[in-house]
C-alpha positions as semicolon CSV with decimal commas, in nm:
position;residue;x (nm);y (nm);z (nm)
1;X;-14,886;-2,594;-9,118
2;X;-14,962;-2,727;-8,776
3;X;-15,310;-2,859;-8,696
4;X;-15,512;-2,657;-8,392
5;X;-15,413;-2,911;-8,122
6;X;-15,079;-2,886;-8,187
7;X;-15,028;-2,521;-8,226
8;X;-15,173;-2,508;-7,885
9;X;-14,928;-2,787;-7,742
10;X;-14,644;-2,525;-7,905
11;X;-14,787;-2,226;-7,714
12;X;-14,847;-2,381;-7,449
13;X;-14,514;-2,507;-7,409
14;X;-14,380;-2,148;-7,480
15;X;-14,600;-1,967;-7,187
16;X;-14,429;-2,215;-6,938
17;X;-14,109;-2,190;-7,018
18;X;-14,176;-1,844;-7,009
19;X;-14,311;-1,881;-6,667
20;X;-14,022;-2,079;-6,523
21;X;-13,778;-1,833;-6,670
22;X;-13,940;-1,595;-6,468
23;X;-13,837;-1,779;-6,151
24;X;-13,482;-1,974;-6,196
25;X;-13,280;-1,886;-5,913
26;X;-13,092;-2,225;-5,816
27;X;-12,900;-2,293;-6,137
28;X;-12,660;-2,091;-6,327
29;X;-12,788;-1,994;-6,629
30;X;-12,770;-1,587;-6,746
31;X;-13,121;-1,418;-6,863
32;X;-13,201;-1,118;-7,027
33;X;-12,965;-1,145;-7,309
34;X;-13,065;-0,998;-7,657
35;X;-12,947;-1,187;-7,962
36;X;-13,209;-1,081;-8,175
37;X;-12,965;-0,931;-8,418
38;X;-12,858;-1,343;-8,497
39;X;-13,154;-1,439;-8,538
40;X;-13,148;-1,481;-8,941
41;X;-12,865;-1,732;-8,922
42;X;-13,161;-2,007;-8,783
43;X;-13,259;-2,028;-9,143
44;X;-12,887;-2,164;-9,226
45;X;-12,723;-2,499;-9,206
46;X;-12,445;-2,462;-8,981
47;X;-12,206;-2,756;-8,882
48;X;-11,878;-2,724;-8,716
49;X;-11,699;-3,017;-8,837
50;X;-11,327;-3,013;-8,753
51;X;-11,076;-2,841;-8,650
52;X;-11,172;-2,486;-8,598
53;X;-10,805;-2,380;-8,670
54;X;-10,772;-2,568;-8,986
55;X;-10,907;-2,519;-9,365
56;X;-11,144;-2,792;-9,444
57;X;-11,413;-2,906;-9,700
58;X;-11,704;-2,828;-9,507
59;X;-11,794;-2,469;-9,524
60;X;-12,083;-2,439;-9,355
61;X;-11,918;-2,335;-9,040
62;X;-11,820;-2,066;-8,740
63;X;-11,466;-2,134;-8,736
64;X;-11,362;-1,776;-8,795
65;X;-11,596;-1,676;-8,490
66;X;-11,505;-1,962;-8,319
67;X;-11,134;-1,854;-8,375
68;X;-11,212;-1,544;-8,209
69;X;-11,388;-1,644;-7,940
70;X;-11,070;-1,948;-7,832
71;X;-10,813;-1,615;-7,918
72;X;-11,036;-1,397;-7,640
73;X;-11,050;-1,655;-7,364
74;X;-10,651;-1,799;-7,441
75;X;-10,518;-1,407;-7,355
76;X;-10,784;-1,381;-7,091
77;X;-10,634;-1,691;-6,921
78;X;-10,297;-1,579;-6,960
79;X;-10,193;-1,872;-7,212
80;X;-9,882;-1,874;-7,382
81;X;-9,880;-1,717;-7,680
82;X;-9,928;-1,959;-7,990
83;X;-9,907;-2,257;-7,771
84;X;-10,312;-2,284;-7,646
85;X;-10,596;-2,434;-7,860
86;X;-10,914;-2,452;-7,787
87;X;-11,292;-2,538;-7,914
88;X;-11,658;-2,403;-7,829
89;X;-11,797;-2,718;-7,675
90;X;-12,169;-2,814;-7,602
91;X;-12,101;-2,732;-7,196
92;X;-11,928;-2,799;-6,892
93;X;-11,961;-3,167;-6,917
94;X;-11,771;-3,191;-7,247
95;X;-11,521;-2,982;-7,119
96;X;-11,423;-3,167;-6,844
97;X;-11,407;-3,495;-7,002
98;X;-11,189;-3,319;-7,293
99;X;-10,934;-3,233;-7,016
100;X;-10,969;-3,542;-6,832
101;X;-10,898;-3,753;-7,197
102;X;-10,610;-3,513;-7,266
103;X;-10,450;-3,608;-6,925
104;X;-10,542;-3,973;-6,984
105;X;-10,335;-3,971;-7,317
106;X;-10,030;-3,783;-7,160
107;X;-10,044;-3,987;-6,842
108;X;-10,244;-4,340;-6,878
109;X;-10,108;-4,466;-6,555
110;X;-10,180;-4,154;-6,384
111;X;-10,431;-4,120;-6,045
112;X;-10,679;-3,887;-6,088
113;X;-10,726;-3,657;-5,783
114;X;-11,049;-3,437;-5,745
115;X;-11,293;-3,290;-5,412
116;X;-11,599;-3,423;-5,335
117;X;-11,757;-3,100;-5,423
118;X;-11,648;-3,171;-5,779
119;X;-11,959;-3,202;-6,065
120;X;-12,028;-3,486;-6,137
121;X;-11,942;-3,499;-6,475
122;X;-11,613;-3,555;-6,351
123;X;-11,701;-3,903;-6,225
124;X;-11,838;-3,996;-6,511
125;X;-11,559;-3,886;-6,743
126;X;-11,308;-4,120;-6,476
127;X;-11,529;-4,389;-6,531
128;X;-11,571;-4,326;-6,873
129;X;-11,210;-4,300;-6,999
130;X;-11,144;-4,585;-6,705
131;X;-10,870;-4,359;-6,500
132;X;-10,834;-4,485;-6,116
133;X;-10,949;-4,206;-5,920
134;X;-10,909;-4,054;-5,568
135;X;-11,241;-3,821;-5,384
136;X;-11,007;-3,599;-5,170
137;X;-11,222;-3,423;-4,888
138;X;-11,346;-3,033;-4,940
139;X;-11,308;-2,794;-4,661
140;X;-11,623;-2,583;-4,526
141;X;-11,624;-2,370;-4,782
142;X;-11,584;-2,627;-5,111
143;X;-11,226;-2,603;-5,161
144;X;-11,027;-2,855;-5,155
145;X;-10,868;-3,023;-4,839
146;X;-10,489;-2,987;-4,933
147;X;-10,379;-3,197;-4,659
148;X;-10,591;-3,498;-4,741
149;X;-10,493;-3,425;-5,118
150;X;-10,133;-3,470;-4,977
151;X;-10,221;-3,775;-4,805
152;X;-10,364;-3,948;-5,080
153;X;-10,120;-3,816;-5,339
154;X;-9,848;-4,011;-5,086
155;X;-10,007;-4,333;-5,153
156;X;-9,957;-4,313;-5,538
157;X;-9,634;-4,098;-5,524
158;X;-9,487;-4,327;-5,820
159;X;-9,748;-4,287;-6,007
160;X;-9,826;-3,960;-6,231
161;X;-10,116;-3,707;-6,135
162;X;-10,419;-3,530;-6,302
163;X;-10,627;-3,360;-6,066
164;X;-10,926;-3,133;-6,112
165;X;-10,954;-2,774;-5,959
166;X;-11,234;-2,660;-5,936
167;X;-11,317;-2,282;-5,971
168;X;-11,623;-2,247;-5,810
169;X;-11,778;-2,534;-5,677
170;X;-12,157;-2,686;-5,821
171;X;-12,290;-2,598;-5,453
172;X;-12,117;-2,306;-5,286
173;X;-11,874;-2,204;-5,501
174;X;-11,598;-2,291;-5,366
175;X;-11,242;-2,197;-5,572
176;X;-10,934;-2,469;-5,544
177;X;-10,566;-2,338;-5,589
178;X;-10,359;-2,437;-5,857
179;X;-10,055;-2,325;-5,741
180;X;-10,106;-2,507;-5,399
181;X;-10,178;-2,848;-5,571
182;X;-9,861;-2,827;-5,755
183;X;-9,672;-2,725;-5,472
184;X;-9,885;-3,041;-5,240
185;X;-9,789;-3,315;-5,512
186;X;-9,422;-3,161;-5,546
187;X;-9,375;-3,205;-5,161
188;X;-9,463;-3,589;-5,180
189;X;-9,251;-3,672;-5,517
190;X;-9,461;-3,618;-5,784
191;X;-9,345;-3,454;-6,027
192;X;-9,568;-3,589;-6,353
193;X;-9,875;-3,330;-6,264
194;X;-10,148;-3,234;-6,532
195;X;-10,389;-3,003;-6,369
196;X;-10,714;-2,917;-6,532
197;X;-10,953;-2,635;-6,399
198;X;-11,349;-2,650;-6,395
199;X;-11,449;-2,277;-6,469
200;X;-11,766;-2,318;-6,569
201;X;-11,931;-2,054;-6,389
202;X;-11,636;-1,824;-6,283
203;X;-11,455;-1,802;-6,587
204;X;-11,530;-1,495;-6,771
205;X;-11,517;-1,283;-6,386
206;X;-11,235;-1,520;-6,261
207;X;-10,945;-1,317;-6,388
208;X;-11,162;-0,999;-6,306
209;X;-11,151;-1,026;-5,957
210;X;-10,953;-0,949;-5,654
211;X;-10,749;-1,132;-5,509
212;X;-10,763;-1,343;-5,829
213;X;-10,805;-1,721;-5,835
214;X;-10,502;-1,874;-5,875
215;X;-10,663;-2,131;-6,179
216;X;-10,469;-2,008;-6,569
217;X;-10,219;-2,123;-6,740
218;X;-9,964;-1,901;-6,556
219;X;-10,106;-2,087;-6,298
220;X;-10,037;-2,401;-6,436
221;X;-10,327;-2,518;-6,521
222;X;-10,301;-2,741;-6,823
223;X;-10,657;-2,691;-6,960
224;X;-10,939;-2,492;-6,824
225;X;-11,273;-2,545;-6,928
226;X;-11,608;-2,251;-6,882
227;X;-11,948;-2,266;-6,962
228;X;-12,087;-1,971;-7,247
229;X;-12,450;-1,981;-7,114
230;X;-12,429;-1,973;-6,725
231;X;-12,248;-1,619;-6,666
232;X;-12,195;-1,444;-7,037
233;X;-12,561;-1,594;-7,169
234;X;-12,685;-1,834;-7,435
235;X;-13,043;-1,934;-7,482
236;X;-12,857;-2,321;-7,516
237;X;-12,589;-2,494;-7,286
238;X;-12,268;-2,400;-7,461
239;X;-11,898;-2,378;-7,359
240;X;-11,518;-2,369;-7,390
241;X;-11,218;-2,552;-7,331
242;X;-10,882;-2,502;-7,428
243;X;-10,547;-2,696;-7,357
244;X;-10,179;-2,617;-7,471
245;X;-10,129;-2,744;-7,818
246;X;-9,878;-3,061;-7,713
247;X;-10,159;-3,228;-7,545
248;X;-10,395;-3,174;-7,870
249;X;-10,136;-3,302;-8,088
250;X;-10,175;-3,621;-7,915
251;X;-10,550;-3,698;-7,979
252;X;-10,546;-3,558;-8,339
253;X;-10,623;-3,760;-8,596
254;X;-10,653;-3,648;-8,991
255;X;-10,943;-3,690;-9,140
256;X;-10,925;-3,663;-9,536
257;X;-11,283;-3,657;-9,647
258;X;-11,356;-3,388;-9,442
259;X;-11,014;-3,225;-9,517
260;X;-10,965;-3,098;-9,164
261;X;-10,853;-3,330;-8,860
262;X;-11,059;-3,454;-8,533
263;X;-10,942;-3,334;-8,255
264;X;-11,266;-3,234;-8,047
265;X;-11,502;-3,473;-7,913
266;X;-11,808;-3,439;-8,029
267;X;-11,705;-3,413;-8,416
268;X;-12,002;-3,229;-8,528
269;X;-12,101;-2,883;-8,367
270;X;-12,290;-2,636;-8,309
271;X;-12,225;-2,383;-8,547
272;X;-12,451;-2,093;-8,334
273;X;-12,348;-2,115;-8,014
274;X;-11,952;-1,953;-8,125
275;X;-12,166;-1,675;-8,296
276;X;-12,344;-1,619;-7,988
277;X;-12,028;-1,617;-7,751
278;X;-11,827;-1,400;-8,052
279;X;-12,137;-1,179;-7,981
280;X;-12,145;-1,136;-7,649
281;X;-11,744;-1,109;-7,581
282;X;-11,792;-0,814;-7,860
283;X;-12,071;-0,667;-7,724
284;X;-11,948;-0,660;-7,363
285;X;-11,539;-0,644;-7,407
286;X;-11,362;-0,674;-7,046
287;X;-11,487;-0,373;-6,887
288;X;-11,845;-0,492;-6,983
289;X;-11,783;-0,822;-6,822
290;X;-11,579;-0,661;-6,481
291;X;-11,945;-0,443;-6,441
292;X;-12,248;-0,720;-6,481
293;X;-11,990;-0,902;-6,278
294;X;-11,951;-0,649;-6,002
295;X;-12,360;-0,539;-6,055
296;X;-12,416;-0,944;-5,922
297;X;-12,181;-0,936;-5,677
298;X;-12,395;-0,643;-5,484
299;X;-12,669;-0,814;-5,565
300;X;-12,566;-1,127;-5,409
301;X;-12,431;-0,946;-5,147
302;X;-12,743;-0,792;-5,057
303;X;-12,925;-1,070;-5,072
304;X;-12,717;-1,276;-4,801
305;X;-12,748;-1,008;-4,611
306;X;-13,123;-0,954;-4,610
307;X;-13,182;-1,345;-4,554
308;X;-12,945;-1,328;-4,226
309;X;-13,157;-1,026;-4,155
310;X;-13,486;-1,199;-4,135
311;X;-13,356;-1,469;-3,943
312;X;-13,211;-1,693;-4,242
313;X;-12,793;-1,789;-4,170
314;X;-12,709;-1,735;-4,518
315;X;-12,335;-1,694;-4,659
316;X;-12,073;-1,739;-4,969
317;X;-11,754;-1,699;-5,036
318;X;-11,554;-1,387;-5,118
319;X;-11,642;-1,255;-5,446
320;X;-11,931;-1,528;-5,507
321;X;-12,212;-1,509;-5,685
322;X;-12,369;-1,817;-5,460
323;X;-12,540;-1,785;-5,166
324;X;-12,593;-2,093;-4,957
325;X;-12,859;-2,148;-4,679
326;X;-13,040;-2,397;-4,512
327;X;-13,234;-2,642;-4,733
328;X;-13,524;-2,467;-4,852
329;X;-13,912;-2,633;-4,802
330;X;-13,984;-2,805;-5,153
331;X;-14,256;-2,588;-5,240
332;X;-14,028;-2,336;-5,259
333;X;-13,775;-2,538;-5,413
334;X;-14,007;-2,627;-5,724
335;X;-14,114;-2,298;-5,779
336;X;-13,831;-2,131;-5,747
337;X;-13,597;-2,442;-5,860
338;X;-13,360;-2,405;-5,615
339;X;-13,050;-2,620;-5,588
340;X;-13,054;-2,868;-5,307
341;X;-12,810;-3,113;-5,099
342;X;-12,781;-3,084;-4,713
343;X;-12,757;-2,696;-4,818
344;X;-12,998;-2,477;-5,080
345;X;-12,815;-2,246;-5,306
346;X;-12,944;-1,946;-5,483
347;X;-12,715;-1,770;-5,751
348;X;-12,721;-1,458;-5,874
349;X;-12,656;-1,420;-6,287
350;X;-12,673;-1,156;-6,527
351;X;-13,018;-1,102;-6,568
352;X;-13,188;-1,157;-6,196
353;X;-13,360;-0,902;-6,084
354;X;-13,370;-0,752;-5,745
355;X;-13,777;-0,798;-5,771
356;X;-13,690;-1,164;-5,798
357;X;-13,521;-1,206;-5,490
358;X;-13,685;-1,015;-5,276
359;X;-13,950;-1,240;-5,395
360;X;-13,753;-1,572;-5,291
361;X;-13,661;-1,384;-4,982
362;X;-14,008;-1,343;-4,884
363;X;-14,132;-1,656;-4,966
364;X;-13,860;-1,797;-4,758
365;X;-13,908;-1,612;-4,455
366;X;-14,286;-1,603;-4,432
367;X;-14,213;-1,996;-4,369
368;X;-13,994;-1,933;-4,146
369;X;-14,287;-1,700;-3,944
């Protein structure tokens, strides 16, 4: 039992996370989800030791859900069949360095190639897993500048190359093209390419949307990572990543107490966060997922367009759930915790409310007055 004071530091705690949930507009991060209906598994130990796809000792585990959830995404990004694998990781971040330590172990002398509207967990990862690395220059929008990718690509033509694609950029979402960046490093000589893409917004809508992205495996993408809580909801980061099986097969490592073999990162997982995405996938199905996606793309849409209205030059790219503008004051940025660089980003997820930006909106504009 909790004494007074400390009950009160609990509720208190509660009301303003409440309060700030209320108004989160500059980060990706879905609301209004309803898990209540998983709730009872919080009284369980759950670990995810291992390899999902593989029998093990420890049976305290997801890895039937987790199965599912890998199978879903793998036909949803056009892998070939039988020869993807994947895990639910704890985000983004984990994701990226997964593929980046993949393409290390393929290629260790390899150059790796990504914008500088890349997150940066992809710095750290280069730093961390000590792979020399090129910042190629990002067009207006946050794509990638293919011509200074060529350029630099030149300059290491004997050397293999692992680049990042990004699809849809931290700031301004922004979506690079696989198929170009193959074709770029192709022109200059290279022919040793591992390509991973950064989905961690985009990629439940991604393969939704028209024109599609070009960013899958049919692509050529090698692995392609997403984030479960920013677009399809989790009330904790969680994501996925999955690679072909070759590349796996070269970090795996048996692991006879457990019974199973290590061939994720982090070892020991969360067992939830795979119900959760199992859940939602379920719930939702494709259709589901095409409509919230096309609900906050009018949304966003509107929103753009009211700011420019009022006197605000706000934009985003086709089919984006971003809008960019002009850095916001700061007051508005706390309160409203609004993404800012030499631009302010708001973004529109399942969950935000029309009420909610036509609050920001106003807010914004009576400054502007």
């Amino acid at each position: 039992m909790l004494e007074s004071q400390d009950q009160k530091k609990l509720d208190e705690l509660f009301s303003s996370m409440q309060e700030a949930n209320g108004c989160f507009l500059g980060y990706p991060f879905a609301k209004g989800f309803d898990y209540e209906q998983l709730w009872r598994f919080m009284s369980l130990t759950g670990n995810n030791l291992g390899d999902p796809f593989e029998p093990g000792t420890y049976r305290v585990n997801s890895h039937a859900f987790e199965c599912d959830v890998i199978d879903f995404f793998a036909r949803l990004f056009r892998a070939p069949s039988c020869e993807v694998w994947g895990y639910v990781t704890n985000g983004g971040t984990e994701g990226n360095i997964y593929g980046l330590y993949l393409a290390r172990e393929l290629y260790p002398d390899a150059v790796a190639y990504f914008s500088r509207d890349t997150h940066y967990s992809v710095s750290k990862g280069v730093r961390l897993l000590g792979l020399e690395h090129s910042v190629v220059r990002s067009q207006s929008n946050g794509e990638m500048d293919y011509d200074d990718l060529a350029q630099r690509a030149t300059r290491s033509r004997t050397r293999p190359a692992v680049v990042v694609a990004n699809i849809g950029t931290t700031m301004k979402e922004g979506k690079d093209d696989t198929l170009k960046i193959r074709a770029v490093l192709h022109d200059v000589g290279i022919s040793a390419i591992y390509i991973h893409s950064d989905a961690a917004l985009c990629g439940p809508y991604a393969p939704l949307i028209n024109p599609k992205p070009a960013f899958d495996f049919a692509d050529g993408a090698d692995s392609i990572t997403l984030s479960g809580h920013k677009f399809l909801g989790a009330p904790m980061p969680c994501g996925v990543v999955l690679s072909h099986k070759l590349h796996v097969q070269r970090v795996m490592r048996k692991i006879d107490y457990i019974g199973s073999s290590d061939t994720t990162l982090s070892g020991s997982r969360n067992a939830y966060t795979p119900i959760m995405l199992w859940y939602a996938i379920r719930s939702l199905g494709i259709e589901g997922i095409k409509q919230i996606f096309q609900q906050c793309e009018r949304l966003a849409a509107y929103t753009a367009d009211e700011l420019n209205v009022r006197g605000v030059r706000a934009w985003r790219n086709p089919n984006a759930l971003t809008v960019v503008l002009p850095p916001v004051e700061d007051s508005i940025k706390t309160k409203w915790q609004i993404a800012t660089q030499d631009i302010s980003h708001l973004v529109i997820t399942p969950g935000t409310t029309k009420q909610q930006t036509d609050a920001l909106i106003e807010a914004i504009t009576n400054r502007n007055r």
